[in-house]
Each structure stands twice: as structure tokens, then as C-alpha cells.
C-alpha positions in Angstrom: 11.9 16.7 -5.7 12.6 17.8 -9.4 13.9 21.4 -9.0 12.5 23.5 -12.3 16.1 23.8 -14.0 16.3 19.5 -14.0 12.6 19.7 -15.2 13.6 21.7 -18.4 16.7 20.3 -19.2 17.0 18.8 -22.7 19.0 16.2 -21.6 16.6 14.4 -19.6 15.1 12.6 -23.0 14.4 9.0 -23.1 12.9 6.6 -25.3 10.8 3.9 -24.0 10.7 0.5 -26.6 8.0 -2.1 -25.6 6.7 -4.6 -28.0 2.6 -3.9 -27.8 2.1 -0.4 -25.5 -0.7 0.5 -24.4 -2.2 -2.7 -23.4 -4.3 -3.9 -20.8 -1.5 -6.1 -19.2 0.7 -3.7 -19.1 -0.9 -0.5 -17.2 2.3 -0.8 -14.5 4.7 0.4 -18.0 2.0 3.2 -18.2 2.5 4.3 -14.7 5.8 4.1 -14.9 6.5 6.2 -17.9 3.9 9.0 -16.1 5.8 9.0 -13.0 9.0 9.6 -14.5 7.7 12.4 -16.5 6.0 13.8 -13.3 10.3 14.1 -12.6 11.0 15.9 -15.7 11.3 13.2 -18.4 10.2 13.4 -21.5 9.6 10.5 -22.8 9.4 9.2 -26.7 6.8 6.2 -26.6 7.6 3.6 -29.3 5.7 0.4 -29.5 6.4 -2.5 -32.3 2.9 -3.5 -32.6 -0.5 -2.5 -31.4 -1.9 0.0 -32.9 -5.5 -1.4 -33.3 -5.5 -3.4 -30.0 -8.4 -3.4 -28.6 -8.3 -1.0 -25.6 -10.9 -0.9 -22.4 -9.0 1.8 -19.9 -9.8 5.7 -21.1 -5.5 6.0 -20.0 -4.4 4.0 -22.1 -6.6 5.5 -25.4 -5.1 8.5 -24.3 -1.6 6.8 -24.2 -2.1 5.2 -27.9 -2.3 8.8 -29.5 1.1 9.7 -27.8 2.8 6.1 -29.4 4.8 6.0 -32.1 4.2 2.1 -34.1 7.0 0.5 -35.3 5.3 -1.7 -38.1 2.8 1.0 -38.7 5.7 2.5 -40.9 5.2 -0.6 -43.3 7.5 -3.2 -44.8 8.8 -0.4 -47.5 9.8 2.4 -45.3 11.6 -0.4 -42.7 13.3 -1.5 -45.5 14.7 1.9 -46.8 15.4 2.4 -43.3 18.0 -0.5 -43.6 19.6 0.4 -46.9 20.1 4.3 -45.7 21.8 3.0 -42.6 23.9 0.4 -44.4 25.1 3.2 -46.9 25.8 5.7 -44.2 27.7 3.9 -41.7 28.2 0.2 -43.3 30.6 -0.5 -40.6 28.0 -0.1 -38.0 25.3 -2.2 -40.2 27.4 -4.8 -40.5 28.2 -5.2 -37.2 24.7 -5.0 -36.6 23.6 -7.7 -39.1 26.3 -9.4 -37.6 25.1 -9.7 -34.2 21.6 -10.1 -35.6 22.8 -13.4 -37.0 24.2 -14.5 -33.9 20.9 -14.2 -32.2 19.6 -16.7 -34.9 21.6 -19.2 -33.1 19.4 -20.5 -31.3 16.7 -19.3 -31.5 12.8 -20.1 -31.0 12.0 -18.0 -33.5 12.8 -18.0 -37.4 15.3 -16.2 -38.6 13.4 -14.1 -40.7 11.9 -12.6 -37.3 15.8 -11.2 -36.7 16.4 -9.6 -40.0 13.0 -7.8 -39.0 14.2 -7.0 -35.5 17.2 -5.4 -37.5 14.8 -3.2 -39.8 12.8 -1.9 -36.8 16.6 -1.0 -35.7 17.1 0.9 -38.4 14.0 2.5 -38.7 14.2 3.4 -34.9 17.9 5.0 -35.1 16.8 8.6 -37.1 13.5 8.4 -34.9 15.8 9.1 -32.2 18.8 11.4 -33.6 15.6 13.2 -34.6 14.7 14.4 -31.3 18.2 13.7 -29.9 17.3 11.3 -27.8 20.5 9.4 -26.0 19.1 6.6 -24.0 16.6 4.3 -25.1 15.1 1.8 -22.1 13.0 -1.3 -23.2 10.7 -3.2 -21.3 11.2 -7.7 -21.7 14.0 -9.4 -22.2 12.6 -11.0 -25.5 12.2 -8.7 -29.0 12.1 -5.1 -27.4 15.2 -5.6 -25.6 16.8 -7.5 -29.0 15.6 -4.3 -31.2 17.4 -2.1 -28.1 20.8 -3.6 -28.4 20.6 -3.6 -32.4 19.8 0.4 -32.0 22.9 0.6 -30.1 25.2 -1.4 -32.2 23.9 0.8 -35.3 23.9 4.0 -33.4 25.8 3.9 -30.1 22.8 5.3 -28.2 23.0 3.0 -25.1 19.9 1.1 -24.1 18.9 -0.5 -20.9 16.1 -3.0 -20.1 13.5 -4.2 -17.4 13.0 -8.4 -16.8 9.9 -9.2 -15.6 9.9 -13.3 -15.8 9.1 -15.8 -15.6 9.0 -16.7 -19.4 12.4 -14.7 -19.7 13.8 -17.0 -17.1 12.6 -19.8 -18.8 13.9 -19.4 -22.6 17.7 -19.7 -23.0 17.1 -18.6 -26.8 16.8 -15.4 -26.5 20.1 -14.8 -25.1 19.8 -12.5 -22.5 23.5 -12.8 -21.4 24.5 -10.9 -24.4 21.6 -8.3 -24.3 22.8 -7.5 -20.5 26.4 -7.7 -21.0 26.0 -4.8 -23.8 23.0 -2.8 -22.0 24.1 0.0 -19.6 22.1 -1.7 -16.7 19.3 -4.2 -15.7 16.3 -3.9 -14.2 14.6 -6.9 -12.0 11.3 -6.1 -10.3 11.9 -8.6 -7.1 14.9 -9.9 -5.5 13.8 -13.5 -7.1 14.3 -11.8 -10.6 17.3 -10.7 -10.0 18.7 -13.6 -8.7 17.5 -15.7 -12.0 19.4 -12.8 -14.1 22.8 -13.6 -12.0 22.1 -17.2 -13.8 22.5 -16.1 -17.3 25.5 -13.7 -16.1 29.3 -14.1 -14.9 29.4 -13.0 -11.4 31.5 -9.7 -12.7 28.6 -8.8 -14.0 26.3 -9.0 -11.6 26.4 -5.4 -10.8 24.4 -4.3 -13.3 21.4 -5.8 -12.1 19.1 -3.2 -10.4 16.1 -3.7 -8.5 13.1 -1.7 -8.9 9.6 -2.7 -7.5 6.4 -2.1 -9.8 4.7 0.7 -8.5 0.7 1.1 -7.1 -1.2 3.8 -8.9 -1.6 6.7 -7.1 -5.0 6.3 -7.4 -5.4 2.9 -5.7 -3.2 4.3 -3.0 -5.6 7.2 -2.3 -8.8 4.6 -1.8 -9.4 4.5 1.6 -9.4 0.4 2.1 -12.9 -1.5 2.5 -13.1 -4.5 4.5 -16.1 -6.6 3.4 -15.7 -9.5 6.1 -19.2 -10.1 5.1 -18.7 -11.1 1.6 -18.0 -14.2 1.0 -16.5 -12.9 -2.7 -13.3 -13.8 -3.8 -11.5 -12.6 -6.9 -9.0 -13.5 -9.4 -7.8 -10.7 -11.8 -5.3 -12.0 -14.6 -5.0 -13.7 -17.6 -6.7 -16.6 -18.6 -4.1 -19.2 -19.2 -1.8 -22.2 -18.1 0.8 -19.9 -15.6 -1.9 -18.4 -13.3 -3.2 -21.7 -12.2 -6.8 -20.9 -13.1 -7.8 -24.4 -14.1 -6.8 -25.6 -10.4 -9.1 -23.1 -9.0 -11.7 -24.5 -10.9 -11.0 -28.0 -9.3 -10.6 -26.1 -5.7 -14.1 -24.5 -6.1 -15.9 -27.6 -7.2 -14.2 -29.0 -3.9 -16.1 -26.2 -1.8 -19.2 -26.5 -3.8 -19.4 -29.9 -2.7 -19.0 -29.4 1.2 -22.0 -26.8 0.6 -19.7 -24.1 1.5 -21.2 -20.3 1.0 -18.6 -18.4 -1.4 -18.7 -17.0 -4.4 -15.2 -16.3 -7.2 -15.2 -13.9 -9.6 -12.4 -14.2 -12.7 -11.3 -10.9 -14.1 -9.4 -11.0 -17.4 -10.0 -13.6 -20.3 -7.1 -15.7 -22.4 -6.6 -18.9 -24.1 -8.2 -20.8 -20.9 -11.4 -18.9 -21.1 -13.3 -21.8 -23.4 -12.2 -24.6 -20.8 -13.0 -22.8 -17.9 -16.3 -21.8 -18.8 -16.4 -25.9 -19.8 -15.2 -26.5 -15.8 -18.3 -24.2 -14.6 -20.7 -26.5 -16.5 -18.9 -29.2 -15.4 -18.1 -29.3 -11.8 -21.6 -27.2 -11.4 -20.4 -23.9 -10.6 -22.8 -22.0 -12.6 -23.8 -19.3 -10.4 -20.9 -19.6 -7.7 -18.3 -18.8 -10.5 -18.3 -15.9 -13.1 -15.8 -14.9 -15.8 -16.5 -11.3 -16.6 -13.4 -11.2 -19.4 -11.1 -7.8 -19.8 -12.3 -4.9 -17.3 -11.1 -1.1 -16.9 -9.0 0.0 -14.4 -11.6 1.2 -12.7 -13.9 -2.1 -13.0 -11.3 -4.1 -11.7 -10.9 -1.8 -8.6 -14.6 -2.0 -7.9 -14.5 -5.9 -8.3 -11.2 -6.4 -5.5 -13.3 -3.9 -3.3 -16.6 -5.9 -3.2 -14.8 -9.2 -2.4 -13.6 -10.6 0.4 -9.7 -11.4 -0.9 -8.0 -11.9 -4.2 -7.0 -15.3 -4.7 -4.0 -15.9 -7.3 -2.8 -19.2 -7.6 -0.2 -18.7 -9.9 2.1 -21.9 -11.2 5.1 -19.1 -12.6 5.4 -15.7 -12.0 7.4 -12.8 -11.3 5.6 -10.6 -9.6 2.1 -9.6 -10.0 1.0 -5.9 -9.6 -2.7 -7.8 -8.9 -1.6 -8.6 -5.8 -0.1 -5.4 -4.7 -3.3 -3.4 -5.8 -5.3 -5.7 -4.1 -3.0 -5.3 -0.6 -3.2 -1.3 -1.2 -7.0 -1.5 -1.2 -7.2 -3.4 2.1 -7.4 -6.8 0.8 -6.0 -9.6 2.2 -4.5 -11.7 -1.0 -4.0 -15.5 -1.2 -1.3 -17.0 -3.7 1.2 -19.3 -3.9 4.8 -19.5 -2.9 7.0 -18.9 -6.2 9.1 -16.1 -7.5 9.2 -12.8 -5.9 5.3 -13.8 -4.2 7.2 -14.3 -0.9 8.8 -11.3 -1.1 5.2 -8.9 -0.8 3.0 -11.4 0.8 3.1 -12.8 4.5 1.7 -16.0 5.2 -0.9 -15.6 8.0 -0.3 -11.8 8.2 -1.1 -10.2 4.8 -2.7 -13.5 3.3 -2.5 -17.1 3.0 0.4 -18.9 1.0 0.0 -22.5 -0.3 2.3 -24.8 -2.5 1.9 -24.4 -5.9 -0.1 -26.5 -7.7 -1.5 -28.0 -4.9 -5.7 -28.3 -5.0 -5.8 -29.6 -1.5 -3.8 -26.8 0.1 -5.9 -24.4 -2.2 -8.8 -25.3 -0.8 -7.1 -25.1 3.0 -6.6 -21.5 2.1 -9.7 -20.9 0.9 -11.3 -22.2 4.0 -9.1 -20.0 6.5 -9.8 -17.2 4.7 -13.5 -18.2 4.4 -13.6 -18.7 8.2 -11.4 -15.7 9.2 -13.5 -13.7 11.9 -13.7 -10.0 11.2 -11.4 -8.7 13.5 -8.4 -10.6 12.1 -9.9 -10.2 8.7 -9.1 -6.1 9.5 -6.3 -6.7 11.3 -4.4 -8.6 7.4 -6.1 -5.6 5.7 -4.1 -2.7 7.7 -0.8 -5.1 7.4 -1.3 -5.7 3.4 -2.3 -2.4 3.2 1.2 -0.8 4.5 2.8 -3.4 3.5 2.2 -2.9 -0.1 2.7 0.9 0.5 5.9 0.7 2.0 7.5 -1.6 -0.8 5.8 -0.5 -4.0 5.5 3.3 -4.0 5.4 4.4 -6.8 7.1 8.1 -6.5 9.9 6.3 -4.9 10.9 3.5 -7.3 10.5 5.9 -10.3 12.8 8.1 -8.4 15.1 5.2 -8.3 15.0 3.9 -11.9 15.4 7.9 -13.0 18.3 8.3 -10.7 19.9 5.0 -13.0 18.9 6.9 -16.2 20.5 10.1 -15.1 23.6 8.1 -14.5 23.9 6.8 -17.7 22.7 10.1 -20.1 24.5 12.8 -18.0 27.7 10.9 -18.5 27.7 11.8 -22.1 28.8 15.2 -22.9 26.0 17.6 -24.2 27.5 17.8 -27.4 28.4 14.4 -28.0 27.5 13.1 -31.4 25.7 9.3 -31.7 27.4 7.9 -34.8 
């Protein structure tokens, strides 16, 4: 429990870098930055882009008026930003540009991109000083955490950074060896996370690699859970595109259609796969069995995991979804597939079904257990996903553990230390 004294201290500032904040992805940053405050953080949001995004959850319009936009400052005032610094402390610029360059090499993006990673460094540096802000944590391992690690070679405020995966995992370019091995720590949010950061590292190193769960709002946790062993609903919350296995579905329900089975699948979110989905639906004659409803609130997508049966997420890459710990708060058995941290949360035959990735016929296995699942067992996964979900993704207690990192790292610099 914060005592009143750590609550007011001045110390406890932190900046938080993300590349688009709010957005409707990325509600777990939200609670996370909340909770932390609820400990006596206060917290200076900065987001590169994002600014006009279009936003569906009332928190997170709220959130956008307390976020300072990066790019919002415009080309001219980045680029002052960069000729200020590199008059001031040209030593530290150059080292800077320095290590920008290196990132060029290689890289998927175009070098230009780095130069501009290096401005937003610059422009970020007096944003800081201003409010004397010591510690800057990013969330990604792509730009935000690039943008971190150029503030602290221009300033010396330290930075530190939260992986999520699995594109992270995936992209060598972006050189995440370097960003760790300068960074004060690491955060992976599942043992499988942290085990693909120990790839990019020398084992020396592997200490810095912290793991913190992605924690349930509060307010899903208060829900008292519903079991519909009625319904014959199923639901798949996420983004429309080529990692969460949405196409396969598609050929799994067409499957089901076809033995006359009684079900019905709901897809909450939209995405690049939204157009050949919708084609699947006409296709595979679906219409009426399948529904896309696109982005929903917070609250819309709580009522749609509450009418349905389970959440189905069959997920070709991942690292790991807060989807399927919601749905496990609420009562809900889930059914995914075995990848990244998945097998971590969810137990096969106790909390949900598990099936091989990428698999249609063991899709449509699960489906049909689940389907047939009388309503006894059917509440028996519920009170299992339920705690299970409780017990590992709390969210008082892993923001207690991620401030207990910060605190190491900002009340080891003396009050009056100057950032160069």
C-alpha cells in the first residue's frame, strides 16, 4: 500500500513513450499507466502519433486530452529541437546521431525514418528536464523503444521498455540487443516472451529481463461471471488480420455449417482481413451464422464475451492476448491455440480447449467439445478460468511489481542529480 509521503514525492515521475496512445488495441497500456498512478506515479503521457485516431472507449477520449503528440509539434519545431541540442551538448548529439546511424544498418525501414526518430529525441529531451522527469519507460520494442534509447544517449535519462511479441520476435532489424543492453531493464509479459528476448541477448544479460503479466481491468474483475451454457454463441474479439487466424475460422465454421450444426460466431474488431472475410461469409454461406460487428467499446465488447458461450481465438502468432484473460475473468471458457505464452493462462480441458495452430480439423474438434460440453462442466471451466485468470493477471499486483522496477532504477539517482 502507497503510504501518503511515497504518494507525494516528486521523485516518483515517469514518462511513458508509446508510438500511437490511446488506441483501441492498446487499453492494457491504459490500465497500466492508471494503476501505477493509483501508487503515486505521476505519469507524463507522450505518444508519436495519434492524435486524430479515431477513438470508440469514453477512457481513452479522456486519455487523449492528458497526451502529449510528438509529431503534433510539426517538422519545424522537431527540427529546432535538433539544432538546440546539437549546439548545447554536441558531444552527446553526436553520439546520438551516431548510434542513430547504426540503427540504419539494417534496417526495414528507410533511413530517413531514423534521422526522424532522432528529432523526436530531441524534441522529447526538454519535455522532460521540463518537468524533471528521470525515467522514461516505452512500450514495443520497434520505434518507441528506438526514440527511448536516443533520449538517453542525448540526455542520460535512463529508459526502460515492455516486449510484447510476436512481431518483435520476428524482426532482427530493429535491433533489440542493443536497445536492451543500454535500457535499465526489460519487460516480457509471459515466460515465452522472455525466453525469445534471451535469444537476442548474451546470457550475462539475461537478468534484465523482467516479467510482468498484462493486467484485467478492475472492472471486468468486479462482473460477477455469467454462464450461458444455453447459447450456442461464440466470439472472437481482435484484429482483423493474417496473425489471429481469422480466415481459418472462416473455413472451420463453413465445416459446422455443413454438418447442420446449431452455433452462431461473432467477430469483434475489424483490420486488413475484414473485406475477405465478409467475402468467406458469402461464400461458404455463413450469412446469418457469422457477423463482423468491426471496433466496439470496452463496454460493447464485455457485453458480447458475456452473451456467448466461449471466446474462440485461433491465433497463428502471439504473445499474449489480454482477450483471453478478460474473457476467463468473466466466466468464459476460452478456446485458442498452443503458441507463445497461450499455454501459460489457458488449460487444455480445464479452462478451455487448446488445438495446433493452424489446424482447421482440430479447430473444428474444439468447436465441437465445447459445443457439446454439458452444463455442469461448462460451469465447472468457468470457476477454473475465472481464478485462474485472477490469480495470474491482477492487475494491483503486477503494477506493484513493474513500480517496484521503476523505483529501483529512479531512487538510485540522487535528488539533485543533474541529466546532462
Amino acid at each position: 500500500m502507497t503510504s501518503p509521503q511515497e504518494a507525494s514525492n516528486p521523485r516518483l515521475r515517469l514518462a511513458y513513450l508509446v508510438n500511437q496512445y490511446p488506441k483501441v488495441s492498446h487499453s492494457f497500456i491504459r490500465r497500466e499507466i492508471l494503476a501505477l498512478e493509483q501508487l503515486g506515479w505521476q505519469i507524463f503521457r507522450l505518444s508519436i502519433r495519434g492524435w486524430e485516431a479515431k477513438l470508440v472507449d469514453p477512457e481513452d477520449i479522456i486519455e487523449r486530452g492528458k497526451t502529449v503528440f510528438v509529431l503534433k509539434a510539426g517538422a519545424l519545431k522537431l527540427l529546432l529541437a535538433m539544432i538546440a541540442l546539437a549546439v548545447r551538448s554536441p558531444y552527446r548529439f553526436f553520439a546520438a546521431l551516431a548510434l542513430s546511424i547504426r540503427m540504419m544498418q539494417p534496417s526495414d525501414r528507410p533511413i530517413i525514418w531514423h534521422l526522424i526518430y532522432l528529432a523526436e529525441a530531441c524534441w522529447i529531451v526538454p519535455q522532460l528536464r521540463q518537468r524533471d522527469i528521470s525515467h522514461i519507460h516505452a512500450h514495443f520494442g520497434t520505434n518507441p523503444a528506438e526514440v527511448a534509447m536516443l533520449v538517453h544517449e542525448l540526455s542520460g535519462i535512463s529508459y526502460s521498455f515492455t516486449i510484447h511479441g510476436p512481431d518483435e520476435f520476428d524482426t532482427r532489424s530493429i535491433h533489440l540487443a542493443e536497445k536492451i543492453k543500454r535500457a535499465m531493464f526489460v519487460v516480457a509479459v509471459s515466460s515465452f516472451g522472455r525466453s525469445q528476448i534471451f535469444r537476442f541477448l548474451e546470457q550475462k544479460d539475461w537478468q534484465k529481463v523482467k516479467v510482468v503479466h498484462c493486467g484485467i481491468d478492475r472492472a471486468f474483475a468486479d462482473l460477477s461471471p455469467v454462464v450461458t451454457s444455453e447459447s450456442k454463441r461464440l466470439v472472437c474479439v481482435g484484429r482483423l488480420c493474417e496473425q489471429k487466424g481469422q480466415l481459418l475460422l472462416m473455413e472451420a465454421a463453413a465445416v459446422l455449417a455443413k454438418e447442420k450444426r446449431e452455433f452462431e460466431l461473432i467477430l469483434v474488431g475489424d483490420g486488413e482481413h475484414r473485406e475477405a472475410i465478409e467475402r468467406l461469409i458469402v461464400e461458404h454461406n455463413l450469412v446469418g451464422k457469422v457477423k463482423v460487428t468491426g471496433w466496439a467499446s470496452a463496454n460493447r465488447v464485455k457485453e458480447e464475451i458475456l452473451s456467448a458461450r466461449a471466446l474462440i481465438l485461433p491465433s497463428f502468432a502471439e504473445g499474449l492476448p489480454v482477450v483471453l484473460m478478460e474473457a476467463m475473468i468473466l466466466g468464459k471458457p476460452v478456446l485458442s491455440t498452443y503458441i507463445a505464452g497461450i499455454p501459460e493462462l489457458v488449460i487444455h480441458g480445464k479452462t478451455g480447449w487448446l488445438f495446433p495452430a493452424g489446424s482447421k480439423d482440430d479447430m473444428v474438434s474444439a468447436i465441437r467439445s465445447c459445443l457439446d460440453t454439458s452444463n455442469e462442466v461448462l460451469t465447472e471451466m468457468a470457476g477454473f478460468a475465472r481464478a485462474r485468470a485472477l490469480e495470474r493477471h491482477n492487475q494491483e499486483e503486477q503494477a506493484q511489481k513493474l513500480s517496484d522496477l521503476l523505483k529501483s532504477v529512479v531512487q538510485r539517482r540522487p535528488h539533485n542529480a543533474r541529466i546532462g
